[in-house]
DOTOR-749615 format. One record per atom (N, C-alpha, C, O): atom name; residue in three letters; x, y, z. Coordinates in Angstrom, 1 decimal, always signed. Atoms other than C-alpha are relative to their C-alpha. Layout:
<rs>
<atome:CA | residu:ALA | x:X | y:Y | z:Z>
...
</rs>
This chain:
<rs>
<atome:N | residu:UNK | x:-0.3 | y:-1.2 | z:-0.6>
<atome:CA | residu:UNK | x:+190.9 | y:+47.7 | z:+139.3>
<atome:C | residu:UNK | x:+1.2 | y:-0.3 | z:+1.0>
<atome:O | residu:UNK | x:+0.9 | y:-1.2 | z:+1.8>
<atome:N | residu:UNK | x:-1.1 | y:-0.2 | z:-1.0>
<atome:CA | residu:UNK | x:+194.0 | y:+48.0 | z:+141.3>
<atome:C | residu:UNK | x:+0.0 | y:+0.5 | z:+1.1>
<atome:O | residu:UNK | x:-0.7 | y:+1.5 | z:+1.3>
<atome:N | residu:UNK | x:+0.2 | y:-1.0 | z:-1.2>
<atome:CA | residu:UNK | x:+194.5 | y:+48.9 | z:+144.5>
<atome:C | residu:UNK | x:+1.2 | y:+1.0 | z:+0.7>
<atome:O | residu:UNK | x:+2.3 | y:+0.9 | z:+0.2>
<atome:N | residu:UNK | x:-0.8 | y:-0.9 | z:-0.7>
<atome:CA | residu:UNK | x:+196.5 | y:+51.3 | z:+146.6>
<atome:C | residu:UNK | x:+0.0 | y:-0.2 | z:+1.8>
<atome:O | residu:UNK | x:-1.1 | y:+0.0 | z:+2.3>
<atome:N | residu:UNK | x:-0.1 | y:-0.4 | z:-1.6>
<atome:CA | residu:UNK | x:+197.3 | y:+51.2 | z:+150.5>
<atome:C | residu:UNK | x:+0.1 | y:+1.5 | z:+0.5>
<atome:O | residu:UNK | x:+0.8 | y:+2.2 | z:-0.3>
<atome:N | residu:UNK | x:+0.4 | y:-1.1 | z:-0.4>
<atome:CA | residu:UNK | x:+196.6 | y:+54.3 | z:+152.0>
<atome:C | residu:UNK | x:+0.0 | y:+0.2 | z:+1.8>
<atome:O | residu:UNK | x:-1.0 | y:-0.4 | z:+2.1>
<atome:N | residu:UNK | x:+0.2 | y:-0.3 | z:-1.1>
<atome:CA | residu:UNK | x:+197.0 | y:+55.4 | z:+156.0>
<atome:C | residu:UNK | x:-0.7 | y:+0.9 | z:+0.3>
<atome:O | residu:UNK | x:-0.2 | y:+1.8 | z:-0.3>
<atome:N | residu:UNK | x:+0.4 | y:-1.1 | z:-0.8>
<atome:CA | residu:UNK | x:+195.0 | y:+57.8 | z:+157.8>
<atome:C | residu:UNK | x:-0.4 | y:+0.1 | z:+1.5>
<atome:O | residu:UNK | x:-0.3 | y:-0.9 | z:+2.3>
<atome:N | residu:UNK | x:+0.2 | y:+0.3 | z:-1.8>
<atome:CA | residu:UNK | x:+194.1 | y:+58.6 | z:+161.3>
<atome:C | residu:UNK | x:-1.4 | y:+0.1 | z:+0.3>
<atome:O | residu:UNK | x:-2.2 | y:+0.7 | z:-0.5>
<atome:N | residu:UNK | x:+1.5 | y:+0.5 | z:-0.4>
<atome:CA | residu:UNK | x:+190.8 | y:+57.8 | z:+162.8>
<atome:C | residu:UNK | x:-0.2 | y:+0.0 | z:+1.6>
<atome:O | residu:UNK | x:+0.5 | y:-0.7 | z:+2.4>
<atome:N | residu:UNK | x:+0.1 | y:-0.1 | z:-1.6>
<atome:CA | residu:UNK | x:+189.2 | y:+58.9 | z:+166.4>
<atome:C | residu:UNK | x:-0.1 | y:-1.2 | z:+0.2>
<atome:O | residu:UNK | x:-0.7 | y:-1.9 | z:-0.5>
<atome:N | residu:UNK | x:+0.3 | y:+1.6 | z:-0.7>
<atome:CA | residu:UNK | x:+189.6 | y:+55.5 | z:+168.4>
<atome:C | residu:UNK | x:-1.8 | y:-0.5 | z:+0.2>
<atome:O | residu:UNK | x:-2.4 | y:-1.6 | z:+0.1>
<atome:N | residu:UNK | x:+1.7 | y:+0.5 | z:-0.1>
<atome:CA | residu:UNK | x:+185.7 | y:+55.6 | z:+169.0>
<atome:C | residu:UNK | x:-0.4 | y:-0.7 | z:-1.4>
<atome:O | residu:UNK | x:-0.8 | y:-1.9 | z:-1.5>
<atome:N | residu:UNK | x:+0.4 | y:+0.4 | z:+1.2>
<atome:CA | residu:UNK | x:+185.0 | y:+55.5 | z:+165.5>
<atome:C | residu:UNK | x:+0.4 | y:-1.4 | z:-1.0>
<atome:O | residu:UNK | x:-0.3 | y:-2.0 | z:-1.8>
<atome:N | residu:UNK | x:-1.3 | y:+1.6 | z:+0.3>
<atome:CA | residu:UNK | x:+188.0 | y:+52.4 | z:+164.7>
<atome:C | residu:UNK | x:-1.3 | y:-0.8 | z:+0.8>
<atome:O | residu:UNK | x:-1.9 | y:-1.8 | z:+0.3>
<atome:N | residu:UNK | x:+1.0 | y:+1.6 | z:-1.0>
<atome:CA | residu:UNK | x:+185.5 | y:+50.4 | z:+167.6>
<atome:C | residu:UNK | x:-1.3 | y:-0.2 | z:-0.9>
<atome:O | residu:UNK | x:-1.9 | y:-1.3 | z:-1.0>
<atome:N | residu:UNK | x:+1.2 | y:-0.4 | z:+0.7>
<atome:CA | residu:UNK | x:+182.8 | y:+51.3 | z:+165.7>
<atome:C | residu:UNK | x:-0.5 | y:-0.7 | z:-1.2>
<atome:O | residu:UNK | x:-1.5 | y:-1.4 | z:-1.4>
<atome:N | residu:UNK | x:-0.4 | y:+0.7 | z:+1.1>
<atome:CA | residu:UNK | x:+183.7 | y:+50.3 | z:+162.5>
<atome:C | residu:UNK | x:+0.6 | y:-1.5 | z:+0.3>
<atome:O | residu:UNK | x:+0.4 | y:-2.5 | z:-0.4>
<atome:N | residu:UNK | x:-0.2 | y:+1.5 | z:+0.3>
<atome:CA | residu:UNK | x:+185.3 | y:+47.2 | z:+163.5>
<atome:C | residu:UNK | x:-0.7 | y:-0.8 | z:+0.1>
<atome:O | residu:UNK | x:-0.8 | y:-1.8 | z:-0.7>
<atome:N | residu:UNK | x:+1.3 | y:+0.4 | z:-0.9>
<atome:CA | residu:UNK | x:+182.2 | y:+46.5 | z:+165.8>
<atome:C | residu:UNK | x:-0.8 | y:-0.5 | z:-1.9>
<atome:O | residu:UNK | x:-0.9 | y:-1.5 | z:-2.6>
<atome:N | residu:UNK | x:+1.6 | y:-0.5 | z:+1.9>
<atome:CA | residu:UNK | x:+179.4 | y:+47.4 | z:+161.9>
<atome:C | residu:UNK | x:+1.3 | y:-1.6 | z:-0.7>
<atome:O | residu:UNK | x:+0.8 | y:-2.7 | z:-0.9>
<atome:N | residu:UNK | x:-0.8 | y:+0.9 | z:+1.1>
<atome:CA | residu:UNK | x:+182.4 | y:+45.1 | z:+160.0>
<atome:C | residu:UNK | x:-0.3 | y:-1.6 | z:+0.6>
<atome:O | residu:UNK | x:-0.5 | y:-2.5 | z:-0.1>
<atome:N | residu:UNK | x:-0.2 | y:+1.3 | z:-0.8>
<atome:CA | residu:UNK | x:+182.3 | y:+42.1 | z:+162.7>
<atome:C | residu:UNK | x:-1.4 | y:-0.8 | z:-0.7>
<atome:O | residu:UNK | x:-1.5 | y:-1.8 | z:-1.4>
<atome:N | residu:UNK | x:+0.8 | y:+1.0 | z:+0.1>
<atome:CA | residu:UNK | x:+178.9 | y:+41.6 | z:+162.4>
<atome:C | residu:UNK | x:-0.7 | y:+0.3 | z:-0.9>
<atome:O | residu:UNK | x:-1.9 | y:+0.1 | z:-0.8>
<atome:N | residu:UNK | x:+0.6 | y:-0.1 | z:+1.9>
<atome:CA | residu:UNK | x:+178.0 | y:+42.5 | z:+158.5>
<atome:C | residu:UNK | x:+0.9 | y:-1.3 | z:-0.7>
<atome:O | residu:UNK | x:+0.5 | y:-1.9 | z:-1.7>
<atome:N | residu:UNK | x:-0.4 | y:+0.8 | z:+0.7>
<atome:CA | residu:UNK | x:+180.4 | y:+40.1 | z:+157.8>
<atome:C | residu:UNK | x:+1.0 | y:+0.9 | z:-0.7>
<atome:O | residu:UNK | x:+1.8 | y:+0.1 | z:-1.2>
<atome:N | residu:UNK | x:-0.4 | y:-0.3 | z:+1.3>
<atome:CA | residu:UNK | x:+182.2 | y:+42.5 | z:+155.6>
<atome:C | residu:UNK | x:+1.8 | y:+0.9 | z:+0.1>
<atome:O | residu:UNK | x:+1.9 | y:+1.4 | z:+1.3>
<atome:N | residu:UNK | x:-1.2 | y:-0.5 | z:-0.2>
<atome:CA | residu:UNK | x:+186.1 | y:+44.1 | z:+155.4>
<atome:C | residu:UNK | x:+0.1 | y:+1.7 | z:+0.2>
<atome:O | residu:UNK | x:-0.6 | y:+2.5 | z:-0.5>
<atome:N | residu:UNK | x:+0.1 | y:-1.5 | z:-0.2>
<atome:CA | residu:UNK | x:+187.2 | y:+47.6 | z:+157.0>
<atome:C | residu:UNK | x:-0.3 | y:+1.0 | z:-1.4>
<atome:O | residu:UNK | x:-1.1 | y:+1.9 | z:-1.8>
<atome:N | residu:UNK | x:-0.1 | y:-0.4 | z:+1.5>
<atome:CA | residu:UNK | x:+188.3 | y:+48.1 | z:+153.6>
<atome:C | residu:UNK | x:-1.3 | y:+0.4 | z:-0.9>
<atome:O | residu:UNK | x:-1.4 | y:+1.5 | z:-1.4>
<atome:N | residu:UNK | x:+1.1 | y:+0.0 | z:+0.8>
<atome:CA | residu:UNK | x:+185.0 | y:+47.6 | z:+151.8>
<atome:C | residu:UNK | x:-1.0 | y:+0.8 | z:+0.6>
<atome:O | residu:UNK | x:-2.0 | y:+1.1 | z:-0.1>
<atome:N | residu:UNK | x:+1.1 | y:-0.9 | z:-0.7>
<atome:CA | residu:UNK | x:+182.9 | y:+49.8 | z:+154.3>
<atome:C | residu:UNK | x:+0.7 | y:+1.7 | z:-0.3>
<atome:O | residu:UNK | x:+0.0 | y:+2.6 | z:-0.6>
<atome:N | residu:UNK | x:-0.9 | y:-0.8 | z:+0.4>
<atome:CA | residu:UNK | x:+185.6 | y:+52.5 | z:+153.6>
<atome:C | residu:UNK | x:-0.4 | y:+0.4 | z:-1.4>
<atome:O | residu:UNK | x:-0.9 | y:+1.5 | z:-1.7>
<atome:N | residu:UNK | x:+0.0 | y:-0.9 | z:+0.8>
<atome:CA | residu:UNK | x:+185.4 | y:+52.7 | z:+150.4>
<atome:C | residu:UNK | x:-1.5 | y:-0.2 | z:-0.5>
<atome:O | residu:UNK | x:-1.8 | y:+0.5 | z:-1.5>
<atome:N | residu:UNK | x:+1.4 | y:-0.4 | z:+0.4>
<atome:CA | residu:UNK | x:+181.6 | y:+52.1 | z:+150.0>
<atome:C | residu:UNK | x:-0.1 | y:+1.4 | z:+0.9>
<atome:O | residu:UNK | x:-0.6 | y:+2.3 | z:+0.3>
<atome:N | residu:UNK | x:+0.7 | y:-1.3 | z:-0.8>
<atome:CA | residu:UNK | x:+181.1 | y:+54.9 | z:+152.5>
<atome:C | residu:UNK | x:+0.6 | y:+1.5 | z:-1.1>
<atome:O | residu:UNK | x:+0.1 | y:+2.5 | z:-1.6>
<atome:N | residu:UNK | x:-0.2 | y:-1.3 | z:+0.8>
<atome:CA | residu:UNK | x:+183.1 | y:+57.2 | z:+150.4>
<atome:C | residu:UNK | x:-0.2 | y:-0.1 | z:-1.3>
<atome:O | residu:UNK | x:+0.5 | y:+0.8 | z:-1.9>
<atome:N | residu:UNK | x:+0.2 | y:+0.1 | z:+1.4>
<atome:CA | residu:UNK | x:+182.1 | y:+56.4 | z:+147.0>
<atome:C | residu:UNK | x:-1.6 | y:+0.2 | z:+0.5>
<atome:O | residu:UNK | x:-2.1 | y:+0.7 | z:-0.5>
<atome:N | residu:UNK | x:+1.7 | y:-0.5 | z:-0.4>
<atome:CA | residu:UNK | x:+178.1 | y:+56.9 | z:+148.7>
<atome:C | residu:UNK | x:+0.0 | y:+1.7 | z:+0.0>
<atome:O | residu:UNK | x:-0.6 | y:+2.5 | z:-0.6>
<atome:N | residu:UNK | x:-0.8 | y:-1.0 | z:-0.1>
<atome:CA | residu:UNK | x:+180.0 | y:+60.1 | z:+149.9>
<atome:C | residu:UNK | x:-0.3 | y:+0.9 | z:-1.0>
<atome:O | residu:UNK | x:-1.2 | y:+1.7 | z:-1.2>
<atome:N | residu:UNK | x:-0.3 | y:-0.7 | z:+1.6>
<atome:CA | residu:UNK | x:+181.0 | y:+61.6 | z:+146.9>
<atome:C | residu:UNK | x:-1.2 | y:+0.1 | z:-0.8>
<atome:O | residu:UNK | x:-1.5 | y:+1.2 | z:-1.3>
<atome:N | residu:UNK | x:+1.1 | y:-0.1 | z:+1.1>
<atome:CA | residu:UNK | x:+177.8 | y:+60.6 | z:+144.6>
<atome:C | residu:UNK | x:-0.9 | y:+1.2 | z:+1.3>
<atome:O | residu:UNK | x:-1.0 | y:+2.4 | z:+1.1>
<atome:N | residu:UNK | x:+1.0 | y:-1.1 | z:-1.1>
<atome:CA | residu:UNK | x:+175.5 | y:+62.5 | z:+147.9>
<atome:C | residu:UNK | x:+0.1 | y:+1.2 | z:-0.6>
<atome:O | residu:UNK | x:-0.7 | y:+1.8 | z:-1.3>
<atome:N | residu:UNK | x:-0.8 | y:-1.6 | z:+0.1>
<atome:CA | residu:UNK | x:+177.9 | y:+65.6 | z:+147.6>
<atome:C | residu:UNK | x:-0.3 | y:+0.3 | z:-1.8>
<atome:O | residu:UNK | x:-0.8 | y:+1.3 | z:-2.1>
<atome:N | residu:UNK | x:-0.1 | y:-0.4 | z:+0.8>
<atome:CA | residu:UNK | x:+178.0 | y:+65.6 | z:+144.1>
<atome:C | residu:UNK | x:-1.7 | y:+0.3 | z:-0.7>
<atome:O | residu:UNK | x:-2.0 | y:+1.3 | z:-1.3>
<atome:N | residu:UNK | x:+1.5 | y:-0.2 | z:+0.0>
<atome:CA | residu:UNK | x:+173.7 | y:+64.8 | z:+143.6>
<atome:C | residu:UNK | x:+0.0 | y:+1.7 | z:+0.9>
<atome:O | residu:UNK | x:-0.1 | y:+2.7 | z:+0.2>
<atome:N | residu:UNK | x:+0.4 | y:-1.4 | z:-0.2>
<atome:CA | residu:UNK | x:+173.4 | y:+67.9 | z:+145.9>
<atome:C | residu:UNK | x:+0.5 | y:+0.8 | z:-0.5>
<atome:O | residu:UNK | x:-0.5 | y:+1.5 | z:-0.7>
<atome:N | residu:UNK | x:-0.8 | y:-0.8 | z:+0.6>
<atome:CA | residu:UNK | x:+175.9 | y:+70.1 | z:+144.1>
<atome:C | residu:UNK | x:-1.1 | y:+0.3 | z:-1.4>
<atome:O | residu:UNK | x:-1.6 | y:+1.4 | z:-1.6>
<atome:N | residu:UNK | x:+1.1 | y:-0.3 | z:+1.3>
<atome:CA | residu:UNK | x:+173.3 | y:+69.6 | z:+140.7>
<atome:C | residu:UNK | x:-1.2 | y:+0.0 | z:+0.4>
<atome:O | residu:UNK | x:-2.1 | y:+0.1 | z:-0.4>
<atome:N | residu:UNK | x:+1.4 | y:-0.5 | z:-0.4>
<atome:CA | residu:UNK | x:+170.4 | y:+70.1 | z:+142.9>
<atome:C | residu:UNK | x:+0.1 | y:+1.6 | z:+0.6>
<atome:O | residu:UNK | x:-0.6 | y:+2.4 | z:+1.2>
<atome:N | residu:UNK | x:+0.0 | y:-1.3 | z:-1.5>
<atome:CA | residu:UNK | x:+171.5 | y:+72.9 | z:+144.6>
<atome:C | residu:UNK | x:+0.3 | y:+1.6 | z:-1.8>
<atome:O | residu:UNK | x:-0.1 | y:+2.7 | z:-1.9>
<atome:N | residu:UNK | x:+0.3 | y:-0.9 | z:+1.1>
<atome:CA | residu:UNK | x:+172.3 | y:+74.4 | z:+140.8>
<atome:C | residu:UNK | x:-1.2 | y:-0.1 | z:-0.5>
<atome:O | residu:UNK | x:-1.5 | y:+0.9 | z:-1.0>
<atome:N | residu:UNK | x:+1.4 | y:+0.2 | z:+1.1>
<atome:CA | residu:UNK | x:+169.1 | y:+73.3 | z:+139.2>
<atome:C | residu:UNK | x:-1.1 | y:+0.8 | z:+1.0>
<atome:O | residu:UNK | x:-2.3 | y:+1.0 | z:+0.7>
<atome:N | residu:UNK | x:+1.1 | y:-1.1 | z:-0.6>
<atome:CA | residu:UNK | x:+167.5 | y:+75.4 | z:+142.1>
<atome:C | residu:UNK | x:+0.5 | y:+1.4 | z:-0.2>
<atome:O | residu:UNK | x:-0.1 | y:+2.5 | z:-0.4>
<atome:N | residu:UNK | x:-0.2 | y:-2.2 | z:+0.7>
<atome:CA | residu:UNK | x:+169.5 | y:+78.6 | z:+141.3>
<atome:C | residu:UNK | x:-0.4 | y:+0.0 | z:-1.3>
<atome:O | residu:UNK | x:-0.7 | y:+1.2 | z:-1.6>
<atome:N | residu:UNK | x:+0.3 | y:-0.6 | z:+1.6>
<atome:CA | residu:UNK | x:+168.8 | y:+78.3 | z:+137.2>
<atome:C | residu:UNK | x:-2.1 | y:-0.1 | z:+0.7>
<atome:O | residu:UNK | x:-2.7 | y:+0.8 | z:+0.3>
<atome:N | residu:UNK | x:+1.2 | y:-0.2 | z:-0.1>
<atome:CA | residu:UNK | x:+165.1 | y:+77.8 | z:+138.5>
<atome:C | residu:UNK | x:-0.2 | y:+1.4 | z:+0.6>
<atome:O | residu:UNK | x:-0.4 | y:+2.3 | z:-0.2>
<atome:N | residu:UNK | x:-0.1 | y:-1.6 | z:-1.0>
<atome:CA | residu:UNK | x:+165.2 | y:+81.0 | z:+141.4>
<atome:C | residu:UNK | x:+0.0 | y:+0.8 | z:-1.3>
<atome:O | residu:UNK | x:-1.0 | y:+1.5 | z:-1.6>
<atome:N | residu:UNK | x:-0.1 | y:-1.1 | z:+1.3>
<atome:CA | residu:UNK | x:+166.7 | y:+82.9 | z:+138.0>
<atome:C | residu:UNK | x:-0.8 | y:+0.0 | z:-1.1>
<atome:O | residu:UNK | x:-0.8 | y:+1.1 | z:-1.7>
<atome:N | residu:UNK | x:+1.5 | y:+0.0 | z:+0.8>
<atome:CA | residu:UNK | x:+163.8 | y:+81.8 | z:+135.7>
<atome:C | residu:UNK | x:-1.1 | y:+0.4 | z:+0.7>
<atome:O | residu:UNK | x:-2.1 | y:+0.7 | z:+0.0>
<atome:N | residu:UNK | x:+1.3 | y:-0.5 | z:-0.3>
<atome:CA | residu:UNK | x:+161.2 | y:+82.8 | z:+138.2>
<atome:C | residu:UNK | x:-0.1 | y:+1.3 | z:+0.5>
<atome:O | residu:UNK | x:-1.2 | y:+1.8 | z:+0.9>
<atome:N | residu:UNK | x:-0.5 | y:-1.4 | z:-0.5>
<atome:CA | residu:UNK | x:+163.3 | y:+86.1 | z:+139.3>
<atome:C | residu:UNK | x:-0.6 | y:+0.6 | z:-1.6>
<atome:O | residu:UNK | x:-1.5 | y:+1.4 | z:-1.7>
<atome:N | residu:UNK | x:+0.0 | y:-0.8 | z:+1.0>
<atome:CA | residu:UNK | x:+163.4 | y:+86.8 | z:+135.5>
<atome:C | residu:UNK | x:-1.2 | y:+0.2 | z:-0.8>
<atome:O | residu:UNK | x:-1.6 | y:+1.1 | z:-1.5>
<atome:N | residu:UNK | x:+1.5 | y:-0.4 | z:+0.7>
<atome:CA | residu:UNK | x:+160.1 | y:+86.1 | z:+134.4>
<atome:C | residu:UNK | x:-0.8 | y:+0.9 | z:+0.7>
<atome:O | residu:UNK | x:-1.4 | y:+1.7 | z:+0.0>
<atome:N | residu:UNK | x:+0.6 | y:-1.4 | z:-0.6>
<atome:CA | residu:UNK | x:+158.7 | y:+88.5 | z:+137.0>
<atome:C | residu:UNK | x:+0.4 | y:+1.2 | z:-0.7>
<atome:O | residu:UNK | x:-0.4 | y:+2.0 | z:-1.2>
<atome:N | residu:UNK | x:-0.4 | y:-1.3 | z:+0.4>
<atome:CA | residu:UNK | x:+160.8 | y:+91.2 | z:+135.9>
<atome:C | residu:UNK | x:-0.5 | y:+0.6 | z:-1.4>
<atome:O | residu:UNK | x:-0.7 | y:+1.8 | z:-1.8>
<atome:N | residu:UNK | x:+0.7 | y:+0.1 | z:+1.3>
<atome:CA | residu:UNK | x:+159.5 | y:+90.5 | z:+132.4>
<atome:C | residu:UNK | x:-1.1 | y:+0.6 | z:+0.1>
<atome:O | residu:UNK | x:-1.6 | y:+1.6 | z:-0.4>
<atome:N | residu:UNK | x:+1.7 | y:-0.4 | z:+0.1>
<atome:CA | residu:UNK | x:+156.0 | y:+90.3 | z:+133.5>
<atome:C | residu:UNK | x:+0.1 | y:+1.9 | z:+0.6>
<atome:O | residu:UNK | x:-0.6 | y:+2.8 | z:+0.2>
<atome:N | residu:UNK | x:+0.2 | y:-1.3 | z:-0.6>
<atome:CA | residu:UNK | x:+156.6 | y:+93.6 | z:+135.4>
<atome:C | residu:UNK | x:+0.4 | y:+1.3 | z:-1.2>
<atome:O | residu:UNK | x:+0.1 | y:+2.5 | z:-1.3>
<atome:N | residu:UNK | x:-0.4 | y:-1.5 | z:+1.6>
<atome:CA | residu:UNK | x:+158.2 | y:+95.6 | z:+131.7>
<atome:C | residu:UNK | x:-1.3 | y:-0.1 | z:-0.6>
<atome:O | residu:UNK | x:-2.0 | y:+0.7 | z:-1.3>
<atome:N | residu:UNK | x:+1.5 | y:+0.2 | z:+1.0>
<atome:CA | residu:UNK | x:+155.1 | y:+94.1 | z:+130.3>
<atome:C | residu:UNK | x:-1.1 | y:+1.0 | z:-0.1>
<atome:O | residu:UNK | x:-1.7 | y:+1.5 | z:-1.0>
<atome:N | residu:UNK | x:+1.0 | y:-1.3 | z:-0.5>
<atome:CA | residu:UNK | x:+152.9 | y:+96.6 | z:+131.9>
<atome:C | residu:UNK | x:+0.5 | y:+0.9 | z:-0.9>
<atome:O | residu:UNK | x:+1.7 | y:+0.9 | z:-1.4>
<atome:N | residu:UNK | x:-0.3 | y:-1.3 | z:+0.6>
<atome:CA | residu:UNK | x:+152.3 | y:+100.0 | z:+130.0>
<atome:C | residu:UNK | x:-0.4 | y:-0.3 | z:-1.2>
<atome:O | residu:UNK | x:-0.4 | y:+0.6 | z:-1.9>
<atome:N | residu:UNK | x:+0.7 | y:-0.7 | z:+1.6>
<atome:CA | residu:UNK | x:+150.7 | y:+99.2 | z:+126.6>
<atome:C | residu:UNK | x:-1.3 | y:+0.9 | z:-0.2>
<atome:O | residu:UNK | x:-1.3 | y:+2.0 | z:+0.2>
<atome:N | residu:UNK | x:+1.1 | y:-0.6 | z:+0.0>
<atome:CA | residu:UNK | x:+147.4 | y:+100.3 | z:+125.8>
<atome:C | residu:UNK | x:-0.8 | y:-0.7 | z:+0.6>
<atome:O | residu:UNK | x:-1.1 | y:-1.9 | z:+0.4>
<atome:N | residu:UNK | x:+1.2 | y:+0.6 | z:-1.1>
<atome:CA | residu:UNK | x:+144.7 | y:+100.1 | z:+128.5>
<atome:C | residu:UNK | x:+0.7 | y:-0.4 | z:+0.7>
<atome:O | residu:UNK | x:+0.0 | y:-1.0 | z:+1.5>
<atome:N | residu:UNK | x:-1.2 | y:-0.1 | z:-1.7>
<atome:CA | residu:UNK | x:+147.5 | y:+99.7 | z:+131.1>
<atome:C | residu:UNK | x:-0.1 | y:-1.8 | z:-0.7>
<atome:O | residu:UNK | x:+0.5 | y:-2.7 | z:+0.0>
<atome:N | residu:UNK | x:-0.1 | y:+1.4 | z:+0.4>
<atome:CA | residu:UNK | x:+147.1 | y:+96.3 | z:+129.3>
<atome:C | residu:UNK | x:+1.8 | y:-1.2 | z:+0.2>
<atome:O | residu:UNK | x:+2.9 | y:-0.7 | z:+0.1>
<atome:N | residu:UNK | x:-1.2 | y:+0.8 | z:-0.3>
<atome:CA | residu:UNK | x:+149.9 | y:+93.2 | z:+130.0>
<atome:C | residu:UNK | x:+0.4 | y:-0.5 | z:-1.6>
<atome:O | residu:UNK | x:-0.3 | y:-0.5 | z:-2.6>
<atome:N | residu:UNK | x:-0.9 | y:-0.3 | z:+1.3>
<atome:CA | residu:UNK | x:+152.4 | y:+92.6 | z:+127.3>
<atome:C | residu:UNK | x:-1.0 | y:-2.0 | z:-0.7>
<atome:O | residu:UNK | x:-1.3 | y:-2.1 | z:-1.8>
<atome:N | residu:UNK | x:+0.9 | y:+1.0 | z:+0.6>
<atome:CA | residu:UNK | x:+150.2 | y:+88.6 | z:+127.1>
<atome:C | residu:UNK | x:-0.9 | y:+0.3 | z:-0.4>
<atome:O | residu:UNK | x:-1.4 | y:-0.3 | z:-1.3>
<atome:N | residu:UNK | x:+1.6 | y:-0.1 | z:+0.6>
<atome:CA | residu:UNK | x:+146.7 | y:+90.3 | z:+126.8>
<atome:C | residu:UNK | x:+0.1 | y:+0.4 | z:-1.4>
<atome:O | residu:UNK | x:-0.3 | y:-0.1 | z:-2.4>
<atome:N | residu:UNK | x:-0.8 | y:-0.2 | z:+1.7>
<atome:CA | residu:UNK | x:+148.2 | y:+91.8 | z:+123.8>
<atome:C | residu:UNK | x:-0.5 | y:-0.6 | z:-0.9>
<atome:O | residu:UNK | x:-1.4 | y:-0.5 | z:-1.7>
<atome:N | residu:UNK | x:-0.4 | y:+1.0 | z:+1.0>
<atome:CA | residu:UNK | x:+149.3 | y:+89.1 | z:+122.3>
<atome:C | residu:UNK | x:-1.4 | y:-1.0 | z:-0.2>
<atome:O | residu:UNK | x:-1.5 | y:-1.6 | z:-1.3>
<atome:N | residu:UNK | x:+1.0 | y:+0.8 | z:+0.0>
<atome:CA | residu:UNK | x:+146.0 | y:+87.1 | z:+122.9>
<atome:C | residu:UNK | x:-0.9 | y:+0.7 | z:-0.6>
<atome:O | residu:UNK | x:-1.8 | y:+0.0 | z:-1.0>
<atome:N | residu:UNK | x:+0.9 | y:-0.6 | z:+0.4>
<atome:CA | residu:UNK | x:+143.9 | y:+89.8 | z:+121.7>
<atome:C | residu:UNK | x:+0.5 | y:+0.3 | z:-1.9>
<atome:O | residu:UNK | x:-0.2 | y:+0.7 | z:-2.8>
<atome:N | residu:UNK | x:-0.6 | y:-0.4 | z:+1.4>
<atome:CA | residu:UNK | x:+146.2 | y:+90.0 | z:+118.6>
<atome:C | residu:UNK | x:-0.5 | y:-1.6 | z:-0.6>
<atome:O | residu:UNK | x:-1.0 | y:-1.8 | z:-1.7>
<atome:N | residu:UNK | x:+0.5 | y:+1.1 | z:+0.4>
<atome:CA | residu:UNK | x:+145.4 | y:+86.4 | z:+118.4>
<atome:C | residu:UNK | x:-0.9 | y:-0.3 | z:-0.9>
<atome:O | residu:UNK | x:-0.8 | y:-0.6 | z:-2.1>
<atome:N | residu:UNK | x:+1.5 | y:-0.3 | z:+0.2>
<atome:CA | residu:UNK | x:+141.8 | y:+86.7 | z:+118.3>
<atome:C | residu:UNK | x:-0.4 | y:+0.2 | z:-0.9>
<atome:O | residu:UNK | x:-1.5 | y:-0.3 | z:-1.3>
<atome:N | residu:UNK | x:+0.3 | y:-0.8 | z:+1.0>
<atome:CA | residu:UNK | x:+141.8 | y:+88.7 | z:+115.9>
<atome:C | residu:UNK | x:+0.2 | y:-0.5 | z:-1.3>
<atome:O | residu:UNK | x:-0.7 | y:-0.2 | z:-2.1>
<atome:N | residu:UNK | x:-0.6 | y:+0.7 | z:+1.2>
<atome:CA | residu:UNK | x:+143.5 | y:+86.9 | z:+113.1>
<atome:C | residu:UNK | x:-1.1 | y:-1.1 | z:-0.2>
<atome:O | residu:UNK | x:-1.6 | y:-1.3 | z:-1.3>
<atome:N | residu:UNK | x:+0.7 | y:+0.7 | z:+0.6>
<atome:CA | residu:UNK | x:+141.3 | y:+84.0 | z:+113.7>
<atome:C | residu:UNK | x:-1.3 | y:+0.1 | z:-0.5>
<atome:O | residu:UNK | x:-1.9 | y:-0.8 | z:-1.1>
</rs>
């Protein structure tokens, strides 16, 4: 992999900070840099497919209610599953 130089600006607290965590890990600004943002990014992007896989859930348990709620109204005010279970039944 190649690398790139790159500047940015950084509150002076946080430069002591980091030099301080780098001194005594042993390890280069560099390598805390880009492990922090490569941890970064996978976080953000893990929450991003949790944060959808809880709205397609929300919308499977919004839509199954609505379901179960048309279900109502056969015969004997009966649910659109008793139905089906009684139709079961019957067959076997």
């Amino acid at each position: 992999m190649t690398s790139k130089k790159i500047n940015f600006t950084i509150p002076e607290e946080n430069l002591k900070e980091i030099e301080e965590f780098c001194k005594d890990e042993k390890v280069s600004k560099s390598w805390l840099i880009r492990e922090a943002a490569s941890r970064y990014i996978c976080a953000v992007k893990e929450k991003r497919e949790l944060d959808r896989k809880i709205k397609d859930m929300v919308w499977a348990q919004e839509t199954s209610k609505k379901l179960r709620e048309k279900s109502k109204g056969f015969r004997n005010n009966k649910r659109g599953f008793e139905v089906i279970r009684e139709s079961r039944d019957r067959k076997q």
